[in-house]
C-alpha positions in Angstrom: 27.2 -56.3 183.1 25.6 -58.5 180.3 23.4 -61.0 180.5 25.9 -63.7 179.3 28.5 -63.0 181.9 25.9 -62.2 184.7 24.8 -65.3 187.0 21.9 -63.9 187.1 20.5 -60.4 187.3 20.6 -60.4 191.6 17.8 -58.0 191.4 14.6 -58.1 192.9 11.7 -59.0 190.5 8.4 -56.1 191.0 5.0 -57.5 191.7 3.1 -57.7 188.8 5.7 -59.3 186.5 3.5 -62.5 186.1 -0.5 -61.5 185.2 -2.9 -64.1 184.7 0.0 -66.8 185.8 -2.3 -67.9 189.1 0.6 -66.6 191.6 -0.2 -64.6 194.1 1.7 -62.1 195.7 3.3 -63.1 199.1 4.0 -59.9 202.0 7.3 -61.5 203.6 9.5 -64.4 203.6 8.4 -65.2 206.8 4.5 -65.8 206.0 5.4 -68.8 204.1 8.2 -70.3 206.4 11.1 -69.0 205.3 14.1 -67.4 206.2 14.5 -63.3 205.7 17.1 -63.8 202.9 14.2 -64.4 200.4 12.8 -61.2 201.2 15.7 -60.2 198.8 13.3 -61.3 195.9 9.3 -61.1 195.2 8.0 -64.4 196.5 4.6 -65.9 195.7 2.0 -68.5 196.1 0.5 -70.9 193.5 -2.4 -72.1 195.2 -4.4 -73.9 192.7 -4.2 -77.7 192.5 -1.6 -79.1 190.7 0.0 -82.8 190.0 3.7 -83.2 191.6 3.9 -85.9 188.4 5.4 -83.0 185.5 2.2 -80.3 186.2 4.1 -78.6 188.9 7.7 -78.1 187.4 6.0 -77.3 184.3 4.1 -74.8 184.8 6.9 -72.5 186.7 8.6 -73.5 182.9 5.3 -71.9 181.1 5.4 -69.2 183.2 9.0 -68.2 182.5 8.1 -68.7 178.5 5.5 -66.2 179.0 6.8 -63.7 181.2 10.5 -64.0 180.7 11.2 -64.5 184.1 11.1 -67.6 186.4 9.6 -66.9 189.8 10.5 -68.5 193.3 7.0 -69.5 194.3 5.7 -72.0 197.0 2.9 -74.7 195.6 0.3 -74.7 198.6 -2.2 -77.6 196.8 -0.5 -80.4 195.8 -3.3 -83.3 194.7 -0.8 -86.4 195.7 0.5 -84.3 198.6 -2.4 -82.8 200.8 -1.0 -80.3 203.2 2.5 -80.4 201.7 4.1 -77.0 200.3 6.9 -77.2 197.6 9.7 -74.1 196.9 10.1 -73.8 193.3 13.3 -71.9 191.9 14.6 -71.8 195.3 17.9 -70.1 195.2 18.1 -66.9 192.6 21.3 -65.1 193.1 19.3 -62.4 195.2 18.9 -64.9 197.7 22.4 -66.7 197.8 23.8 -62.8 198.4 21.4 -62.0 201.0 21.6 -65.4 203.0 25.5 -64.1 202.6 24.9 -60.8 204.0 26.6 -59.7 201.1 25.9 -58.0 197.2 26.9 -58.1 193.6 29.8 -55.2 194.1 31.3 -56.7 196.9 30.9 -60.4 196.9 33.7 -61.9 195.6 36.7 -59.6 197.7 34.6 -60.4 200.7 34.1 -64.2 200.4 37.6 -64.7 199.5 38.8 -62.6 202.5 35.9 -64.9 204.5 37.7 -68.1 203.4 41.2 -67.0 204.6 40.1 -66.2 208.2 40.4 -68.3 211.0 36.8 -70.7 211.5 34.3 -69.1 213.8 33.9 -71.0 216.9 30.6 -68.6 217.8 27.3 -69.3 217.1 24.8 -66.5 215.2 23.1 -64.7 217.9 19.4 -66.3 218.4 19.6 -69.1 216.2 17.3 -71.7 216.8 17.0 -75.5 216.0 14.0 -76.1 213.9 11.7 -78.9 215.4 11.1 -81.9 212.6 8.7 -85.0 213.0 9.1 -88.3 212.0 6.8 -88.8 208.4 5.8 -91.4 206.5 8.3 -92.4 204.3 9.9 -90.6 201.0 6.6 -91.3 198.4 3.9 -90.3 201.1 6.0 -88.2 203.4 7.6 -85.6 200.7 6.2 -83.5 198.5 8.6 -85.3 195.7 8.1 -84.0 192.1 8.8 -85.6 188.5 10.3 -82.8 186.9 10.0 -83.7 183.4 8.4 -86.1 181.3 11.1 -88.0 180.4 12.4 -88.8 183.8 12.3 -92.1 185.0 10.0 -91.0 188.4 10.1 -88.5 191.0 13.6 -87.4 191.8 15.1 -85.6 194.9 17.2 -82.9 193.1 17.8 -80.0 196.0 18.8 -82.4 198.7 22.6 -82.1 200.4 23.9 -85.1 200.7 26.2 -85.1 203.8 29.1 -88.3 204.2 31.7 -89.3 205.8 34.9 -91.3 206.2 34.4 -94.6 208.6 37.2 -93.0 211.1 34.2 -89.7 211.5 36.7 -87.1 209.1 35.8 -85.7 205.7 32.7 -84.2 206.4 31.6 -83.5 202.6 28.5 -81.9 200.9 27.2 -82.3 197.7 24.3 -82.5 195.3 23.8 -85.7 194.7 20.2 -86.8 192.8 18.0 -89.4 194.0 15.1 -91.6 191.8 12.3 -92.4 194.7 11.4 -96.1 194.2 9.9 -96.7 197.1 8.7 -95.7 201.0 12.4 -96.5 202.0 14.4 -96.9 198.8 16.2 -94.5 196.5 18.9 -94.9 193.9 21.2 -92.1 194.8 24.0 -91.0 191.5 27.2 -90.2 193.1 29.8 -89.4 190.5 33.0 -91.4 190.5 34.6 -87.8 190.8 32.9 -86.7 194.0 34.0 -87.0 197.6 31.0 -88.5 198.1 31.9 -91.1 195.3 35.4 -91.1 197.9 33.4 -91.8 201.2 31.7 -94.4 199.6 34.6 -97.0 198.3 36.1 -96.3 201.7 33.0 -97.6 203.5 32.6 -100.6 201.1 36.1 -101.1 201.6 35.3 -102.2 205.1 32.6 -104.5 204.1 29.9 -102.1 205.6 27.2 -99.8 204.0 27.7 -96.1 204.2 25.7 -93.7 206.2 24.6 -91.0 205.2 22.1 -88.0 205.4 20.1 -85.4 203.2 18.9 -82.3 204.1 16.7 -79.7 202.9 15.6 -76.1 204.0 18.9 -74.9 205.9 20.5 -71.6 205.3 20.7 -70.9 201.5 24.6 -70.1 201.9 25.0 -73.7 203.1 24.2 -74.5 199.5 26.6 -72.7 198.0 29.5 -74.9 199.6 27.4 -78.5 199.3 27.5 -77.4 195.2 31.2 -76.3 195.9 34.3 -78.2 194.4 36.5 -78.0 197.6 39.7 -80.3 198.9 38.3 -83.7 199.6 40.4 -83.2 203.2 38.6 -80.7 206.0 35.5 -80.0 207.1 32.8 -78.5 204.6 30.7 -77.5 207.6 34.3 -75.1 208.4 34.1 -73.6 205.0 30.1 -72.6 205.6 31.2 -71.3 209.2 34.0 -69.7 207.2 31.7 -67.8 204.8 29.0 -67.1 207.0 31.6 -65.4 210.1 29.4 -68.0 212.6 29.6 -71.2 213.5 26.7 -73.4 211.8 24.8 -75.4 214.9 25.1 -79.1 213.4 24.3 -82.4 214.8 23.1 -86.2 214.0 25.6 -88.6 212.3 26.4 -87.7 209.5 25.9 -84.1 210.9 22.7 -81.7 209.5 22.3 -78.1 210.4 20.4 -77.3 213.3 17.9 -75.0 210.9 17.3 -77.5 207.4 13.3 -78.2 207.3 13.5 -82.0 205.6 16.1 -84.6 206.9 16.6 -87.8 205.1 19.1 -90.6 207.0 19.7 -93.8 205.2 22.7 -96.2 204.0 24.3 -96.6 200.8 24.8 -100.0 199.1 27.5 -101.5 197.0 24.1 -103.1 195.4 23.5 -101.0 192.4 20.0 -101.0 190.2 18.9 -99.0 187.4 18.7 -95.2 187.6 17.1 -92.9 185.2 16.2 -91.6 182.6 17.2 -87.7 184.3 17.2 -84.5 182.5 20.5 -83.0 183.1 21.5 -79.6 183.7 22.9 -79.2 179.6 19.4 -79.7 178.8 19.5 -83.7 178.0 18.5 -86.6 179.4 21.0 -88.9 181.2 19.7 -92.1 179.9 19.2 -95.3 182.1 22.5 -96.3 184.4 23.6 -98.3 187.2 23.6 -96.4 190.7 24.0 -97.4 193.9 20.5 -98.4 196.6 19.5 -96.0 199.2 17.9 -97.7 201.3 15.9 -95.1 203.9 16.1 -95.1 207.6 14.3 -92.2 208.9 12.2 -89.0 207.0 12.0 -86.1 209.6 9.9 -82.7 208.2 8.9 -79.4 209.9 5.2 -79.5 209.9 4.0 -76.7 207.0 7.5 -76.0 205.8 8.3 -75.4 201.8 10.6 -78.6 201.1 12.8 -76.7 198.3 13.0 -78.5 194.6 15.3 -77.4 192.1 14.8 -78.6 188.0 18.4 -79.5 186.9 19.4 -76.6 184.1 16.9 -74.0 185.3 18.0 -70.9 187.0 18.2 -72.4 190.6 20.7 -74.7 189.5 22.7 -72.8 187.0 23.3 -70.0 189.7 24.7 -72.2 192.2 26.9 -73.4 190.2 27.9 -70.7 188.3 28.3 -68.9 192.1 30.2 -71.2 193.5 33.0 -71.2 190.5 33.3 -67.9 190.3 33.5 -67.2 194.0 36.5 -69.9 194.2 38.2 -69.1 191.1 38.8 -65.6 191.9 39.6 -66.7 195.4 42.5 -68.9 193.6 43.8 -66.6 191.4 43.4 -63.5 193.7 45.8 -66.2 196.3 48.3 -66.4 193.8 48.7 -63.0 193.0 46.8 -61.9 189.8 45.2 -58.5 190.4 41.9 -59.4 188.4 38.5 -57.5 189.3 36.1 -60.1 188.9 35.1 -63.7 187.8 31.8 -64.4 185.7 30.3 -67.8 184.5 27.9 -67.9 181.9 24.6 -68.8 182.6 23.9 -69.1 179.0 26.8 -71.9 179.5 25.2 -73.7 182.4 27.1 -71.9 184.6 30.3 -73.8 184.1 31.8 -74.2 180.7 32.6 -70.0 179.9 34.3 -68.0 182.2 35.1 -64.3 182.1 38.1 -62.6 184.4 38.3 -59.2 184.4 41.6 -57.5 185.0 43.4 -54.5 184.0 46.7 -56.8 182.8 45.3 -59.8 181.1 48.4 -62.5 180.6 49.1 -65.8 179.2 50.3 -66.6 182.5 46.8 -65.8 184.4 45.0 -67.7 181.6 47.1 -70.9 182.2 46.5 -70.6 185.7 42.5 -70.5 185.4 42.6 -73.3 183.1 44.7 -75.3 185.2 42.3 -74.3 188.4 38.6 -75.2 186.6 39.4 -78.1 183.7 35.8 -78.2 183.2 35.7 -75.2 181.7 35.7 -75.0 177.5 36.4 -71.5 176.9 38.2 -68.9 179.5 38.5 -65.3 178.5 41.2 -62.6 180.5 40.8 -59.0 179.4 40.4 -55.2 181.1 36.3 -54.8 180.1 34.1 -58.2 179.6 30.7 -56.4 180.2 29.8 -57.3 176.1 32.0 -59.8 175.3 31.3 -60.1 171.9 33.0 -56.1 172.1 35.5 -56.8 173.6 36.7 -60.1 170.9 35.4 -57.6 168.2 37.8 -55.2 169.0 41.1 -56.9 171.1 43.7 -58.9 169.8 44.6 -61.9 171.8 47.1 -64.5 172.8 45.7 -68.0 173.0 46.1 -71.1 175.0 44.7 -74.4 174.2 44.6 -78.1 175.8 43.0 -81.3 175.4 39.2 -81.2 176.7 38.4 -84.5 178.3 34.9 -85.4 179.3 34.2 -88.6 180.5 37.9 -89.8 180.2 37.9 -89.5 176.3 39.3 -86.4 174.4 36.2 -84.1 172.8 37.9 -81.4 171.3 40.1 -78.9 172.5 39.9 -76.4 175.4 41.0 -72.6 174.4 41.8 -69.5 176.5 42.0 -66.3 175.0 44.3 -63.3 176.9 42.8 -60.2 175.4 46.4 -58.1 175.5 46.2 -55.7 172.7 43.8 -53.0 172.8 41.9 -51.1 169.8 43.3 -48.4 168.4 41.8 -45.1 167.8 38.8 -43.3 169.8 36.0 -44.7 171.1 32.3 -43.2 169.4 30.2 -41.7 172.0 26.9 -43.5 171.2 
């Protein structure tokens, strides 16, 4: 598979990919806090003193310049954050299989078949419900890091968000980013097109705040559902439980898993103050807007655990959501019948805006359907053999769809999807 249509390579990196970068090699997940899933990759330690203000995100950046590669690593010597340990690059693909108990070959049948089973009512054997401690606030409390120059402050970019309904129903997940202001006060972005965005008018609609809380540190798979697009109706804790065959121990209001490290729980405001500057995940800022006050009502942290941190556009980020679109879309088309093999999502298209489906009988019909399933995506390619896509439109003849592509409620062009249905002619060369 090539690098375009990969989410990632999913292998494990060796030691000794990143001399003279300061990292030092780490045994096991375990001797830094975390779970066995990250034993799936080479972990390491960056023990030297660094600034959570830009030094720390950018230096993992240099050190992917120079070695190609962008390591998960835990900071140990923060200078505003004595005692505090940050994860940087927190969830590479290796990790979001492993956590699934799952692999590269067999992960898409198997989740899909996951989501159509009944949800687990029994708990994972042994499972245990971390022990957290009340800190002082977001600014002195959290290891919080300014990612980029540019932003506006330090950000919370890897915490779930969880909401719900005032009547207790649609538990949702998401990824929503939060500008630190303060010991008790955020400005959280919810996007009028999340759930969470849902939750929120029908809270406000009542003439109350809504609660809500963030976590951090749980199970990596949980991730993959909060950065999920699923029915606003249900449970997204079922859907976890669902993918994970157990039950996922929850509890608080809104609910957290029994196992996440860092626990935020706070109220949202119809008051709105000025977010940003934020350096999006295409790689430019999103200037200055109105979002809505967090204000902070408890900050709960397991002593010495790595608070995970995720720089919107790196790898972290693109994988989960590249992973979660391909893991639903071939769930979809798979559901309504179309044999195809596998789903792919660029990460060279931040993980959203290209997707591949292989299948042996590439139609207009199938390419319709994808295109009606993900309309965020620009470009959506059907044919028998994707591995080198620029091949594969070399040498096929196609069918093609196109549509208006909206972003942001305005047209920008138009959307295209190609069914690759007419094959070369003649031999392939051998080399």
């Amino acid at each position: 598979m090539s690098a375009d249509t990969a989410g990632g390579s999913g292998q494990r990196h060796m030691g000794g990919d990143f001399p003279g970068s300061g990292l030092t090699r780490v045994v096991c997940a375990a001797e830094i806090g975390l779970p066995g899933c990250y034993d799936a990759v080479d972990l390491y330690t960056y023990d030297a003193p660094v600034s959570t203000r830009v030094e720390a995100a950018r230096t993992v950046a240099d050190i992917e310049r120079t070695h190609g590669s962008r390591p998960t690593a835990v900071f140990t010597n923060l200078t505003e954050r004595p005692g505090a340990r940050v994860l940087c690059h927190p969830y590479p693909r290796a990790v979001l299989l492993a956590a699934l108990t799952t692999s590269e070959e067999k992960h898409l049948p198997e989740m899909a078949d996951r989501l159509a089973r009944p949800v687990p009512t029994e708990p994972v054997p042994g499972q245990g419900v971390v022990v957290r401690r009340d800190v002082p606030g977001l600014l002195a409390g959290l290891p919080l890091l300014q990612h980029r120059p540019g932003d506006a402050g330090p950000y919370l970019t890897a915490g779930v968000g969880v909401t719900t309904r005032p009547d207790g129903g649609g538990v949702n997940m998401g990824f929503y980013r939060a500008q630190v202001v303060g010991p008790d006060r955020a400005r959280i972005f919810l996007d009028p097109r999340t759930d969470g965005h849902r939750n929120l008018r029908e809270w406000l609609a009542t003439g109350r705040p809504m609660p809500i809380s963030v976590f951090l540190g749980a199970d990596p798979a949980v991730t993959v559902v909060a950065a999920s697009r699923l029915p606003a109706e249900g449970d997204d804790y079922e859907i976890a439980s669902r993918l994970l065959g157990h039950r996922i121990g929850v509890a608080g209001s809104p609910p957290v898993p029994d196992d996440a490290t860092h626990v935020i729980t706070g109220l949202v405001h119809e008051e709105d103050e000025v977010e940003g500057p934020f350096g999006e995940f295409k790689g430019y800022y999103a200037e200055a807007r109105r979002s809505n006050v967090l204000t902070v009502t408890g900050v709960f942290a397991t002593p010495g655990a790595p608070m995970p941190t995720i720089v919107a556009g790196a790898e972290s980020g693109l994988t989960l959501m590249s992973f979660q679109n391909e893991y639903l879309m071939y769930a979809h088309l798979r559901g309504a019948g179309h044999p195809i093999r596998s789903v792919r999502y660029s990460l060279k298209a931040r993980g959203e805006f290209v997707a591949y489906i292989e299948c042996d009988e590439p139609s207009a019909e199938l390419v319709r359907e994808a295109m009606a399933f993900d309309v965020r995506s620009k470009v959506v390619v059907c044919g028998p053999d994707l591995s080198n896509p620029g091949q594969a439109l070399a040498t096929y003849g196609f069918t093609t769809r196109t549509e208006p592509y909206y972003r942001k409620g305005r047209v920008e062009g138009q959307r295209i999807g190609l069914a690759l249905v007419i094959p070369p002619e003649g031999r392939p060369t051998e080399y």
